[in-house]
C-alpha positions, -999 to +999 in steps of 0.1 A: +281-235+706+283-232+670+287-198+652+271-207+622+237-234+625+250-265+595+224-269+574+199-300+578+200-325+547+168-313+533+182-275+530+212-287+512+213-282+475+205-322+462+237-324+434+257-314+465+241-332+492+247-368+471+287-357+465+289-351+502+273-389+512+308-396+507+317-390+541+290-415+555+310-439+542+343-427+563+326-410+594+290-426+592+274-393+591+278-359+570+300-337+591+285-309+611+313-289+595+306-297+557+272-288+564+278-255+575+303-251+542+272-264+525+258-228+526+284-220+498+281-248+480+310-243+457+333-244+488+318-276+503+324-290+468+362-280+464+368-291+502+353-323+499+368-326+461+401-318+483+392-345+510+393-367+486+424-364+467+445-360+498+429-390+514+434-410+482+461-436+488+490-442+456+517-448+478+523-465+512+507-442+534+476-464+542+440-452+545+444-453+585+476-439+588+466-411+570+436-404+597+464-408+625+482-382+611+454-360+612+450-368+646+488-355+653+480-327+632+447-316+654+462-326+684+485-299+684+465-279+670+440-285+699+411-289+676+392-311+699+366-318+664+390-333+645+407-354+674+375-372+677+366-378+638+399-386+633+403-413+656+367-423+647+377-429+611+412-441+622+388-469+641+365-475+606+401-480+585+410-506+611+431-492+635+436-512+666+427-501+700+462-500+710+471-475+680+444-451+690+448-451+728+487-445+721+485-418+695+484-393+716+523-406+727+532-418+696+568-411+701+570-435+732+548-460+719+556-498+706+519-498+684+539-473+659+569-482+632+600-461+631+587-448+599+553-442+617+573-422+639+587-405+616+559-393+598+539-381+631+573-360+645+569-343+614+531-339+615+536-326+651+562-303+642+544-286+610+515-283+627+531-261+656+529-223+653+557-213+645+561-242+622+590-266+641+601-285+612+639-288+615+667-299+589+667-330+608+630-337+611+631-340+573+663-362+571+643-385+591+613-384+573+632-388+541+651-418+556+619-442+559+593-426+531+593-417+495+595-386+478+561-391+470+545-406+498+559-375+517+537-350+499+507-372+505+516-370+540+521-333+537+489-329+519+469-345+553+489-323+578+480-291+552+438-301+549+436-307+588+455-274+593+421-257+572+398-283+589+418-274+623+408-235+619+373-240+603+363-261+632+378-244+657+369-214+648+330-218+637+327-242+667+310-265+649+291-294+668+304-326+674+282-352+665+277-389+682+295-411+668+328-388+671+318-378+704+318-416+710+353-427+697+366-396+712+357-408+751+369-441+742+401-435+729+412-401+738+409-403+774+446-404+780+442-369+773+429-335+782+402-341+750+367-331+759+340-320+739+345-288+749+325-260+723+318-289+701+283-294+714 
């Protein structure tokens, strides 16, 4: 059950609630959690103006990788939210089946490069608490991705850690579609919706 009730559309402030459409276009709806944020709008505007320059793509960390990361980064986290939006938008970036029903065992998985790899034993590793990230994790991850494409990568493990604790932590609803892409692809798992409801 959720802490705090999100707000409907019609109680959001109307400069914010047209920024925020922007997730419609990744997630097909307005998450539960932004709407909650909503009731301090200047924080849904600098998390979504955050969302956005994280999930901005300069390098060749693609649009759907960088939801499969977040994936990583909730899984072990055990934010059972952001599993299911992340595979969800993972899914609307063009993921394959295969990808998402293997994410989960990335490491053992032939759906994933060695650079994929890479990047999601790092993920899995900064996301632990204490942080794992090991001299040679980082050799590795420098041996397949630039400089820079490894701070965009770092930047999606950091925003899901936030969106990790927010969600967790406020027990914010999961809506359909998520709920959806989360019993089709996560059932390899122990994912549920859990609180999320």
């Amino acid at each position: 059950m959720a802490l705090i009730r999100p707000l409907e559309e019609n109680e959001i402030d109307p400069d914010l609630l047209e920024f925020v459409q922007f997730f419609k276009g990744t997630l097909g709806v307005i998450p539960n959690s932004v709407r909650t944020m909503a009731r301090r709008p200047a924080v849904a505007k600098a998390f979504t103006d955050l969302n956005m320059a994280v999930m901005q793509c300069e390098g060749e960390v693609t649009p759907e990788f960088k939801r499969i990361i977040g994936y990583v980064t909730s899984y072990v986290s055990g934010c059972r939210y952001c599993q299911a939006h992340t595979v969800l938008a993972s899914a609307r970036f063009g993921s394959t089946d295969e990808r998402l029903n293997d994410v989960w065992n990335f490491a053992d998985s032939p759906h994933f490069t060695a650079a994929e790899k890479a990047a999601l034993g790092f993920a899995h590793a900064a996301a632990m608490v204490p942080n794992a990230v090991t001299d040679e994790i980082g050799e590795e991850l420098r041996k397949h991705w630039h400089e820079d494409d490894i701070v965009e990568i770092m930047a999606v493990i950091a925003l899901f850690g936030y969106l990790n604790r927010w969600n967790d932590s406020m027990g914010s609803a999961l809506e359909e579609l998520p709920i959806e892409a989360g019993e089709k692809y996560l059932g390899g798992t122990d994912w549920e919706v859990g609180k999320h409801q």
